[in-house]
C-alpha positions as CSV (number, residue, x, y, z in Angstrom):
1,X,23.7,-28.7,3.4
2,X,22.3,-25.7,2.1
3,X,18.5,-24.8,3.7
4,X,16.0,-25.7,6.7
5,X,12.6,-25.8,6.0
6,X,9.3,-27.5,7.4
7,X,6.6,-29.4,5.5
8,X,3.6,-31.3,7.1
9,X,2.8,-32.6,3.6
10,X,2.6,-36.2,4.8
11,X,2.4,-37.5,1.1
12,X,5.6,-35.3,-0.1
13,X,7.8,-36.3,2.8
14,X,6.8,-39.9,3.0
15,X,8.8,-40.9,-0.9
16,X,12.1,-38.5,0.6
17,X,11.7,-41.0,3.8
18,X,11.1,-44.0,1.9
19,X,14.4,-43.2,-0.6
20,X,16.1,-42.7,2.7
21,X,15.7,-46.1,4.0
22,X,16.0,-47.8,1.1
23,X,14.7,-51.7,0.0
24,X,16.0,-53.0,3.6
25,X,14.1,-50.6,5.1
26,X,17.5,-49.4,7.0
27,X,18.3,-51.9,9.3
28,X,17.0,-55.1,8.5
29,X,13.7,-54.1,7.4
30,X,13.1,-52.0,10.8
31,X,11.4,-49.4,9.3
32,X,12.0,-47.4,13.0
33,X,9.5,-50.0,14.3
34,X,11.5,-51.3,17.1
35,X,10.1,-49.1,20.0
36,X,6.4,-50.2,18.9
37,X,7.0,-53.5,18.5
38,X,10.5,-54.7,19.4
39,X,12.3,-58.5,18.2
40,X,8.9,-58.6,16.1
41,X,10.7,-56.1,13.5
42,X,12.5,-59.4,13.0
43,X,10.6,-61.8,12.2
44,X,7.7,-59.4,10.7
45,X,7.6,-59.6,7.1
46,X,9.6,-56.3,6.0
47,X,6.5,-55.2,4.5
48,X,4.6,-55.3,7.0
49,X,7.1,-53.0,9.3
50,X,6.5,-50.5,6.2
51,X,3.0,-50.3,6.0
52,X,2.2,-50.3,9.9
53,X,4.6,-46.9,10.3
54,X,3.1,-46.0,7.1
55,X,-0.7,-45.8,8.4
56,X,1.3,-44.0,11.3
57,X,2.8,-41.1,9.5
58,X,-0.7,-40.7,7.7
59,X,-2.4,-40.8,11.1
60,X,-0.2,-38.3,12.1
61,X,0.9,-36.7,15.0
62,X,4.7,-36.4,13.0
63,X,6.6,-38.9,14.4
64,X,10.3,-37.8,13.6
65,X,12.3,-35.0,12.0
66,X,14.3,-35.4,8.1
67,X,16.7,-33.7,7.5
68,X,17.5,-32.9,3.8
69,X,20.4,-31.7,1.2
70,X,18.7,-29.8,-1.2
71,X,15.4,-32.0,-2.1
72,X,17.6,-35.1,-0.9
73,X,16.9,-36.6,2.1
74,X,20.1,-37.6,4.2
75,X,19.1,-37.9,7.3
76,X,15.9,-39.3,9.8
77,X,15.2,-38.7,13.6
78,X,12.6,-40.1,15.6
79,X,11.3,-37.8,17.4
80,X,7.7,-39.2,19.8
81,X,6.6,-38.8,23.2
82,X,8.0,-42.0,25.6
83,X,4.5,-43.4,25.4
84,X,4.4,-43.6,21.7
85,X,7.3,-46.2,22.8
86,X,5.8,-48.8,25.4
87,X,8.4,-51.5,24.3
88,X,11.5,-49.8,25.9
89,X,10.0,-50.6,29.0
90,X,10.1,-54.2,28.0
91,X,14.7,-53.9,27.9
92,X,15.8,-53.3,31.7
93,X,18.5,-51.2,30.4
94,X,16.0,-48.4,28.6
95,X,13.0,-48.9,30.9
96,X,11.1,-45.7,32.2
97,X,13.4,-43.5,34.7
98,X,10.7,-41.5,36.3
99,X,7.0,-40.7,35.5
100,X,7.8,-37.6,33.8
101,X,6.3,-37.4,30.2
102,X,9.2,-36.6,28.5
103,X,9.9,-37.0,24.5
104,X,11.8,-39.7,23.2
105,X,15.5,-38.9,20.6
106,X,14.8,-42.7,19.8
107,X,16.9,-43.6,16.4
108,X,18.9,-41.8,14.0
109,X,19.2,-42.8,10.0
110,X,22.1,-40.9,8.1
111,X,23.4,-41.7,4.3
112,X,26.5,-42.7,5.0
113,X,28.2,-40.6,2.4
114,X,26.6,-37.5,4.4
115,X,28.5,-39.1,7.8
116,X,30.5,-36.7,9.9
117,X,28.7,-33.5,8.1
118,X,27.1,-32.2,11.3
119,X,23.3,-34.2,10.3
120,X,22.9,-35.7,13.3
121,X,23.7,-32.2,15.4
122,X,21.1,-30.9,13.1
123,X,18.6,-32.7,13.8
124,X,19.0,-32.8,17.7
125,X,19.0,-29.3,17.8
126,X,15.6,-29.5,15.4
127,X,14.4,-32.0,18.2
128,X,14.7,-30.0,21.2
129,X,13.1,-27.0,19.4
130,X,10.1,-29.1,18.1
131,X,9.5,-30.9,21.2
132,X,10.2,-27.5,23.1
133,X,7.2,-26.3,21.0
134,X,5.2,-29.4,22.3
135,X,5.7,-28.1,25.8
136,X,7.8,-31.4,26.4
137,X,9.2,-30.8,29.9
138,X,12.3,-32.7,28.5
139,X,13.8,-34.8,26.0
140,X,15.5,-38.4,26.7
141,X,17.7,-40.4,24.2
142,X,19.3,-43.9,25.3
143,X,22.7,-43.2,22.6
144,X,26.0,-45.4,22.9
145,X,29.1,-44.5,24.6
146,X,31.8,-45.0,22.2
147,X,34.5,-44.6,25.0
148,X,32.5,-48.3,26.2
149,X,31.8,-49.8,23.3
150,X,33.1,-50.0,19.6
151,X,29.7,-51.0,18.5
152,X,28.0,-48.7,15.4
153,X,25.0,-46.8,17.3
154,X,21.1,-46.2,15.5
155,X,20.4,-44.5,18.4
156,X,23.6,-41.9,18.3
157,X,26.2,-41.9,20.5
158,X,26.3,-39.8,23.9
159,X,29.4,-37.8,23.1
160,X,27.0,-35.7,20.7
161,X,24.1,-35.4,22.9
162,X,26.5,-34.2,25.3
163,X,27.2,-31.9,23.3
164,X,24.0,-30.3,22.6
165,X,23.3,-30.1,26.4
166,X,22.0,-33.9,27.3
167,X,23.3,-35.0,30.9
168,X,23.2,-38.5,32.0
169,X,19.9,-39.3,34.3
170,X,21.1,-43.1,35.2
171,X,23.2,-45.9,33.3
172,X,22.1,-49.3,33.5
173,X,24.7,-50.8,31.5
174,X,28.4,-49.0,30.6
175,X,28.1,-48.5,27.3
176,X,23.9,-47.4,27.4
177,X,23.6,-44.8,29.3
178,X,19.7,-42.7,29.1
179,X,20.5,-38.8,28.2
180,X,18.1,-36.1,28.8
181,X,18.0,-32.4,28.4
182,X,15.8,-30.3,30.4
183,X,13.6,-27.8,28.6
184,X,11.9,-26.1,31.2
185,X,15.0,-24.0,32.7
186,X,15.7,-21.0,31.6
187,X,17.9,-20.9,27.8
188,X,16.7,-24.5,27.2
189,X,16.5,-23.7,23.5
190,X,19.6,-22.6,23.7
191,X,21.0,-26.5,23.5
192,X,24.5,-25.5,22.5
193,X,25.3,-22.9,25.6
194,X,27.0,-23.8,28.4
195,X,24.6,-24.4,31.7
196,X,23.5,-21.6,33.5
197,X,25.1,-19.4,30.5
198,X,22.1,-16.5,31.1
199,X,23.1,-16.6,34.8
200,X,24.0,-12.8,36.4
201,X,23.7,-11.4,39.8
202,X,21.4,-8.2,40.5
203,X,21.6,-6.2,42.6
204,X,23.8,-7.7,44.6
205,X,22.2,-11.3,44.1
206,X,21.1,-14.1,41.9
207,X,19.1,-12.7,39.1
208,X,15.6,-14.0,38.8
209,X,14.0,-15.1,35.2
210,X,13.4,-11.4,34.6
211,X,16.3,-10.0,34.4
212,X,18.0,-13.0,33.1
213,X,16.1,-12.5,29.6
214,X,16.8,-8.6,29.2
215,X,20.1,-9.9,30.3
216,X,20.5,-11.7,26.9
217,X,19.1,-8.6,25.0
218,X,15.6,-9.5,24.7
219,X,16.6,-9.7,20.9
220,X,16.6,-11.8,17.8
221,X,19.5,-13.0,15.7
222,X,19.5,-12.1,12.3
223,X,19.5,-15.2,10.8
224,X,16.2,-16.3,13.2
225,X,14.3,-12.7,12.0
226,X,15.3,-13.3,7.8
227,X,13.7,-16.9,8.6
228,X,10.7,-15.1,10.0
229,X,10.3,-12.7,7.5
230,X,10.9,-15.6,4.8
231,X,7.8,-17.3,6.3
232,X,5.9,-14.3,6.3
233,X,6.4,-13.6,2.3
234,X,5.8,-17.3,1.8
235,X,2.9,-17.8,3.3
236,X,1.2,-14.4,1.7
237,X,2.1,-15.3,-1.3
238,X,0.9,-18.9,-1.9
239,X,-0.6,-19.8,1.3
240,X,1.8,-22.8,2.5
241,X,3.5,-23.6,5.4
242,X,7.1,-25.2,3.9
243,X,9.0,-21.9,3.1
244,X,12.7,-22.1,2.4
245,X,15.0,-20.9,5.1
246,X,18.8,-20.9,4.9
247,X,20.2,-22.2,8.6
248,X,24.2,-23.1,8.8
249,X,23.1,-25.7,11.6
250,X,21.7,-27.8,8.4
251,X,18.3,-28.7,7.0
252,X,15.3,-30.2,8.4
253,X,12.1,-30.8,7.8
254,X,9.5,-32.2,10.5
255,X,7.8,-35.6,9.2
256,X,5.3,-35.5,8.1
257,X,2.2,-33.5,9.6
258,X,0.2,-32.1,12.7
């Protein structure tokens, strides 16, 4: 995976995501349809599933995150607010924890030759940034415990979220457990650091936010200020939005608009 770059072109990203999902529409003519609709992805025509999150992408806000290979596209996230998603309520094992209005991590698509090549990582860690940028006070996903279960997940499986920071808010069922990551605390969009990585004492004490930022250098990396500048020369010189930017943590581009 060689670049990272962001397009709210709904009618370029909409052939990448429809290559991606194929004839069958991924899994069995879903067309990521389930939390709007639910069993009716089942006995909907598999047409009508394409065309109904069709007229959604086009009406836009972007409801998920691709992540590509070059111009290829290996890999889909949804990525919504819960509410976008009233049918999880309708499952006792994913119903609403609290009335927070968090963000919803709510099904993964990955080519499977492009398994096990860190795509899914990348495109939880574009996740938390994007719905970090929505002011989301946090992000839930309701992945599969492989330790539980040796079922194949859509929704990813909780050893990854873990990973990138996701704790465990409740667990209904062993192998289901509902992840969130909290992106209000201080180095939330850092998903990959330890908790309470920027804490210090000062002064003899717990630091306050202050002093916990200038504690971290109150700097940029210099792969995060060459993607800045990158966006700066792309935009002056043609105008757009969807300049290239290398990023090791893989490509992704946000689907499909504002």
């Amino acid at each position: 995976m060689r670049r990272h770059d962001a397009s709210y072109d709904p009618t370029d990203l909409w052939h990448a995501f429809e290559c991606l999902f194929g004839e069958s529409g991924a899994v069995g003519g879903c067309w990521c349809m389930y939390g709007r609709i639910g069993r009716a992805i089942r006995t909907n025509p598999r047409e009508e599933n394409k065309t109904t999150f069709r007229e959604i992408v086009e009406r836009g806000p972007p409801p998920g995150l691709l992540a590509f290979d070059g111009d290829i596209a290996v890999g889909w996230c949804q990525l919504t607010p819960r509410d976008a998603l009233r049918r999880l309520d309708r499952t006792w094992r994913l119903k609403r924890v609290d009335e927070v209005s968090v963000w919803a991590l709510s099904c993964f698509l990955v080519r499977k030759v492009h398994h096990r090549r860190g795509v899914t990582s990348a495109l939880i860690a574009a996740a938390l940034s994007a719905a970090k940028r929505a002011t989301a006070p946090a992000l839930e996903a309701d992945p599969l415990d492989a330790d539980k279960t040796p079922s194949a997940s859509g929704t990813g499986y909780a050893s990854t979220l873990a990973r990138a920071g996701f704790k465990t808010v409740v667990r209904r069922a062993p192998p289901r457990p509902i992840m969130r990551h909290d992106l209000t605390a201080v180095g939330a969009c850092c998903p990959h650091q330890p908790d309470d990585w920027t804490a210090i004492v000062y002064r003899g004490k717990p630091a306050a936010d202050g002093p916990r930022y200038r504690a971290i250098g109150n700097s940029m990396a210099v792969p995060v200020v060459r993607w800045m500048l990158e966006r700066v020369a792309a935009v002056e010189g043609d105008g757009g939005f969807a300049a290239p930017a290398r990023n090791r943590n893989g490509p992704t581009r946000a689907m499909p608009r504002n």
